[in-house]
N, C-alpha and C positions, 0 to 999 in steps of 0.2 A: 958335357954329357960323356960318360963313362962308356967304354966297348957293350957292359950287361945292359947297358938304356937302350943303348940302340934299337931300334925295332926290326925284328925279323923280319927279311926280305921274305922269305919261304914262306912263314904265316902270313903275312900278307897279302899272299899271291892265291895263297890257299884259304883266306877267307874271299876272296873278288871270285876265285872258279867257283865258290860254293853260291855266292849270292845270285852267277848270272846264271848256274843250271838252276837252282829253284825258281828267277824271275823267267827261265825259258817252261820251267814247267808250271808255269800259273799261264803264260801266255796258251798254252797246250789246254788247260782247262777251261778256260776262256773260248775256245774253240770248237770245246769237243761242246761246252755247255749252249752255244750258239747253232749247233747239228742236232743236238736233242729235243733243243726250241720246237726248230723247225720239225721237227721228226713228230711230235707232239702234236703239232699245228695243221700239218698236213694229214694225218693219222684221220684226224676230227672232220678238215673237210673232204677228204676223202668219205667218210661212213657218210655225213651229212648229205653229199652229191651224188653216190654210189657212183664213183670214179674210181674205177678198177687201177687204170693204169698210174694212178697217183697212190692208190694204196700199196700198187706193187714199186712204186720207187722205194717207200717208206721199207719195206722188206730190203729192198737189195741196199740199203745205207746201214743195215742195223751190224751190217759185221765190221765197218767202220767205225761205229762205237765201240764196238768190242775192243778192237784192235788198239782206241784210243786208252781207252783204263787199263787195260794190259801195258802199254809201255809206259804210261804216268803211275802207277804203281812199281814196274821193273825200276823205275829211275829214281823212285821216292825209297826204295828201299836201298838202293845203292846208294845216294846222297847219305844217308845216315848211316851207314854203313863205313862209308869211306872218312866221311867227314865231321864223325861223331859229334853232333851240332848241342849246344844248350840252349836251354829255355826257348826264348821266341820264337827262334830258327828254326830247334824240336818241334814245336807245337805247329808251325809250318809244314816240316816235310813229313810231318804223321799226318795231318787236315787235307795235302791235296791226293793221298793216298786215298784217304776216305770220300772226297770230295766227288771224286771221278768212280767210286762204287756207287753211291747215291744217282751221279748222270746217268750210269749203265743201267741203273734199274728205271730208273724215268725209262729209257730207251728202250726197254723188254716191255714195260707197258702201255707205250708207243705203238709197239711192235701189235701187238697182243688186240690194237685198236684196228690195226692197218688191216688182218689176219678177216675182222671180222667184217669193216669194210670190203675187203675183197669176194666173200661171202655175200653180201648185201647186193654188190655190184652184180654180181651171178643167179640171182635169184632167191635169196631168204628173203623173205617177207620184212620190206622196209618201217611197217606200222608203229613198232613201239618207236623206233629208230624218230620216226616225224613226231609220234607225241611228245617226247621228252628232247625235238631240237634245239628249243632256246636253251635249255639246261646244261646239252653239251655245248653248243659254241660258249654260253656263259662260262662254266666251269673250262674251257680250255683256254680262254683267255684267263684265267684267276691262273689258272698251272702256270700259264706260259710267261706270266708276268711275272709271279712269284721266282720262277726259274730264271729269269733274266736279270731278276734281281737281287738274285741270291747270291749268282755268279759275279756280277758286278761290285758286288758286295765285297767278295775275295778280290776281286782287279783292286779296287781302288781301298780294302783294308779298310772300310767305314763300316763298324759296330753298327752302329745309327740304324744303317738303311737294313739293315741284317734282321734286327729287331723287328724292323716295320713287317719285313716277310713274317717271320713267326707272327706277330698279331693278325695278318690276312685270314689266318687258316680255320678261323673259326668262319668265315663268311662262306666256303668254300664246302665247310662240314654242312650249312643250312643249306647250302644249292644242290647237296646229295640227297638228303633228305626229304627236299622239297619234287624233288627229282623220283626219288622212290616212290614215293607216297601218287605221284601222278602215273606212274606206269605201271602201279598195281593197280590201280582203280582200269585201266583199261584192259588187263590179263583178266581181271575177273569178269567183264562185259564177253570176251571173247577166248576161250580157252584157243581156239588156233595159233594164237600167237606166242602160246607159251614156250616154245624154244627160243625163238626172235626176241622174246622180252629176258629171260635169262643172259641171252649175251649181251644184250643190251643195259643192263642191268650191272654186269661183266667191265662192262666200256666205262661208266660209270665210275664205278669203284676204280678202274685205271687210273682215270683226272684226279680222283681223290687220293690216290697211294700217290701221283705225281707228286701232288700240294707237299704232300707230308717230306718225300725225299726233298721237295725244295727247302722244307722249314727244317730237315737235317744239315741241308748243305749250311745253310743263313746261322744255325747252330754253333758249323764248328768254323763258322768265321768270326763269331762273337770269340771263340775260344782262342782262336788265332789273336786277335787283336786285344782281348782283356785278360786273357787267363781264366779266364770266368766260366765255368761248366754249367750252362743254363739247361742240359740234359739232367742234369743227378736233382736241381732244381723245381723239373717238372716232376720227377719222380716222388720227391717228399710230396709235392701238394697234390698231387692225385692220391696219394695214399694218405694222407694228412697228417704226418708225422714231422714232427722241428727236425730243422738240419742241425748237421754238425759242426 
């Protein structure tokens, strides 16, 4: 082997720092995605028990997530920055960029649950809250799985299970629906309830916008792992136009 064969000490060492800050920053989304879980979980049975004081943890956690996608974005952008990566690697340190925007908003809608829990706990009229509670504990378990599967998805770089999330999401769309359709039937019985069922209704559509940021995250791990943009995908078939 000649001097020019030889392999660079220097790229070498600079491809190992690149690989173990991006496997540190997937362990970090892994983490933040395991606090948004929970943050999701507790939200639900907080409004469901009128547990104030558990709605008010779910508040005092949310600037923790913040905090979380603020430095896994600061780091994802310095990674590529520093270590101008191709293909794969790219499609990596662009996805847990994005990855950890999708958590933060789970988290805001979390948030947004706890907010009205704490509400509930205080005296808003619990009523729509009990008609429509198997819908939410069903629907927070469909979020919360999906979300745990999403994320696991990026740990372990299985397309596979990625996929299975984005199919969930249509079961999730029926449980809103079915969800709706029962708690109007009781605002029209009793007009009192009509600010209570508004945010109730509010809650709802939370679990629902969770689902969907889960089947974003599940999205850009298929994209991570195949190259495959199954976003621009749904796009044609909802508009029904052949790809290119």
């Amino acid at each position: 082997m000649t001097p020019t064969e030889l392999p660079d000490p220097v790229e070498g060492h600079t491809a190992r720092a690149f690989d173990a800050a991006l496997s540190d920053l997937r362990l970090q989304i892994v983490g933040m995605g395991g606090l948004v879980i929970d943050q999701v979980s507790s939200a639900v049975r907080a409004l469901l028990d009128g547990d104030a004081s558990l709605a008010e943890l779910v508040l005092s956690r949310e600037e923790k997530v913040n905090e979380l996608e603020r430095f896994v974005d600061r780091e994802a952008f310095r990674l590529i920055a520093l270590h101008q990566p191709m293909a794969g690697d790219l499609r990596m340190a662009k996805a847990v960029s994005r990855i950890t925007v999708e958590l933060e908003r789970a988290g805001d809608e979390a948030k947004k649950i706890a907010k009205f829990a704490a509400r509930v706990a205080t005296g808003e009229p619990q009523g729509p809250v009990l008609a429509v509670a198997r819908f939410l504990r069903h629907m927070a378990e469909l979020t919360t799985g999906m979300l745990r599967d999403a994320v696991r998805s990026l740990d372990e770089n299985n397309a596979d299970m990625a996929r299975q999330v984005s199919a969930r999401d249509s079961e999730l769309d029926d449980e809103f629906a079915a969800a709706l359709r029962q708690i109007m039937s009781l605002v029209m019985q009793d007009a009192r309830f009509l600010g209570a069922t508004i945010d109730t209704v509010f809650a709802l559509k939370g679990l629902e916008r969770i689902g969907d940021h889960a089947k974003n995250i599940a999205e850009q791990v298929v994209f991570v792992s195949s190259g495959e943009d199954v976003r621009h995908q749904k796009k044609h078939a909802e508009a029904g136009t052949p790809e290119k």
